[in-house]
C-alpha positions as MATLAB code, in Angstrom:
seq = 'XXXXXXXXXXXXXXXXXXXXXXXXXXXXXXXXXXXXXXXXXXXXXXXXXXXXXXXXXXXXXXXXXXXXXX';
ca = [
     100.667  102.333  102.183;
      97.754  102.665  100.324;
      94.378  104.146  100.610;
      90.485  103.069   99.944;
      87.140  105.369   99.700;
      83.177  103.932  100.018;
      80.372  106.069   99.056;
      77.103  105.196   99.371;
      74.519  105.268   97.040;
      71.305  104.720   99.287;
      69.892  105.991  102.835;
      70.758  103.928  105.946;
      73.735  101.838  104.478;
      75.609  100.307  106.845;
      79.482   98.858  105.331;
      81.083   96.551  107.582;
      84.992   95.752  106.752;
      87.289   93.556  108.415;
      90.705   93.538  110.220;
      93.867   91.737  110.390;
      94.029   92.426  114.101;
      92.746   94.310  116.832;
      91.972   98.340  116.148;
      95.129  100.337  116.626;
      94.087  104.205  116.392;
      97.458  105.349  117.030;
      97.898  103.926  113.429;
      95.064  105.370  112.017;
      95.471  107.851  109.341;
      94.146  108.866  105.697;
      93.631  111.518  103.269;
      91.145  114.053  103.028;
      88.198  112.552  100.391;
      88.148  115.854   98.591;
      91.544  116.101   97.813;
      91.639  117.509   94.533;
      95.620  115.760   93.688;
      93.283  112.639   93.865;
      91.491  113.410   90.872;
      88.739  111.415   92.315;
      85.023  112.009   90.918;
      82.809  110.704   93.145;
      79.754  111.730   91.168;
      77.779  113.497   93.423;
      76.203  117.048   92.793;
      77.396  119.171   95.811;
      78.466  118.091   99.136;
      77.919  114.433  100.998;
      74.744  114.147  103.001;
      77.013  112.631  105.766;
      80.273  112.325  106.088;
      82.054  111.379  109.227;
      84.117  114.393  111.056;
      87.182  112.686  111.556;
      87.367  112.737  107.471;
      86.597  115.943  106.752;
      89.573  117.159  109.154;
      92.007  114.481  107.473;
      95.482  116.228  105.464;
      95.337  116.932  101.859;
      97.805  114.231  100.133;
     100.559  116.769   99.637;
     100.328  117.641  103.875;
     101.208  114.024  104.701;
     104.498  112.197  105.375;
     106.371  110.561  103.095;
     107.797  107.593  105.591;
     104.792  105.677  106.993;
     105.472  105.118  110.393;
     104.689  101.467  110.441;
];
């Protein structure tokens, strides 16, 4: 498994990504972006201006399973 962040820097950004296949949600998972285990600095001063809800209600790292279930 593995993970990946974006942040973006200036007002009405749109960041397109591509997929191996077709959207599974049933697979979808990730870890909170403010997990402080992380260590991450994202260099912003305070809170996001937007961030989507389904992130902000993802598990801390240490909440997670260990056995991927792909």
């Amino acid at each position: 498994g593995f993970a990946h962040g974006l942040l973006t820097l200036e007002p009405d950004t749109e960041v397109l990504y591509k997929m191996s296949d077709f959207y599974a949600p049933e697979l979808e998972g990730g870890i909170r972006w403010s997990d402080p285990a992380l260590g991450i600095n994202w260099g912003l001063k305070g809170e996001p201006d937007i961030i989507a809800d389904r992130d902000c209600k993802l598990p801390l790292l240490a909440e997670i399973a260990t056995e991927l279930p792909f």
